[in-house]
N, C-alpha and C positions, 0 to 999 in steps of 0.2 A: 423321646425317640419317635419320629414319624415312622405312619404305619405305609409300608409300600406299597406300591400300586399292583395289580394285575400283573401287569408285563414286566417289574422288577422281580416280581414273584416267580415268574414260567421264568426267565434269564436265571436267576439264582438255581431253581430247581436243575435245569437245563445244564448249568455247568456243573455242579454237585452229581450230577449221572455222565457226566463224560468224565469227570475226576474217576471214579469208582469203576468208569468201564477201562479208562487207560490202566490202572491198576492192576485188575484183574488179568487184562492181556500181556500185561508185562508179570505178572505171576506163571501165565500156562506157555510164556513163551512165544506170544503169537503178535504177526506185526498188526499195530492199530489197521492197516489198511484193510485187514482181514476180517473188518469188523464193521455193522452197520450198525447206528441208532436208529432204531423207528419208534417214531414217538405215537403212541396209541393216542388217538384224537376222542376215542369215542367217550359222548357223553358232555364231551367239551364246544361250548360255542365256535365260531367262525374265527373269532376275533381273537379267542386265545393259541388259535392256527396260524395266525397273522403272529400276533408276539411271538412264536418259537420260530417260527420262519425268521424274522427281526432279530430273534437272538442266535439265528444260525442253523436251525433245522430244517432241514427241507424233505425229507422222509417220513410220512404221517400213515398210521394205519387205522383202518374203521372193520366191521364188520355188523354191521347194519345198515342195511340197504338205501332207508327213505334219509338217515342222516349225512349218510356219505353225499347223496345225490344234491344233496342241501347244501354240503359244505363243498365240496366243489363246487358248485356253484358261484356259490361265495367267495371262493378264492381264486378263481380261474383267471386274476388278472399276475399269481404272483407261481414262480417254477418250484413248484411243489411235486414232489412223488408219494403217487397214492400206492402205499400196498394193504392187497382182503387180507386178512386175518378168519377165516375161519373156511365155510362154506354155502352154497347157496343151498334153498331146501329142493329140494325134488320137485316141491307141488306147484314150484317158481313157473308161473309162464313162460315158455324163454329163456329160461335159466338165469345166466347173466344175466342186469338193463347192461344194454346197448353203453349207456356214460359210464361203467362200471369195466367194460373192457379191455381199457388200457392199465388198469390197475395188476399190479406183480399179486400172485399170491403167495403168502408166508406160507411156508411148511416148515418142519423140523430140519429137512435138509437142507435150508437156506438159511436157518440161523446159526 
């Protein structure tokens, strides 16, 4: 049995969580439209942004500053939505960067 690749791997993972989320919304009742994936990026390369994007994600969340600014970067050729996941600290210069602006941020009342 070959061992899959990288992007076989986030594709399989990828449908196995939209299986389980259609599930669950057809358990509470609620239309899939009512519902977003956001695939946490953080900690993950560029390039495994690129394979879920490939496999049909386009919804990516970070909450680390210097990697977020990196992976956009990175992927500023392909229509990805970035959403923050957490908060900025206080002692942030600036608060937001400036590349960081366009990003939605996650709250409880948006999931």
């Amino acid at each position: 049995m070959a061992i899959p690749s990288r992007r076989e791997e986030i594709a399989a993972g990828l449908s196995a969580v939209r299986q389980r989320l259609a599930r669950a919304l057809e358990r509470a009742g609620r239309l899939p439209s009512g519902a977003k994936l956001v695939a946490v990026s953080k900690t993950h390369p560029a390039e495994d942004v690129r394979a879920a994007f490939d496999a049909g994600q386009a919804d990516f969340g970070e909450n680390r500053v210097q990697e977020a600014l990196e992976k956009i970067a990175a992927t500023a050729d392909i229509p990805i939505t970035c959403t923050w996941s957490g908060t900025f600290s206080r002692t942030r210069p600036g608060g937001r960067p400036p590349r960081l602006r366009g990003c939605t941020r996650l709250t409880a009342s948006t999931c």
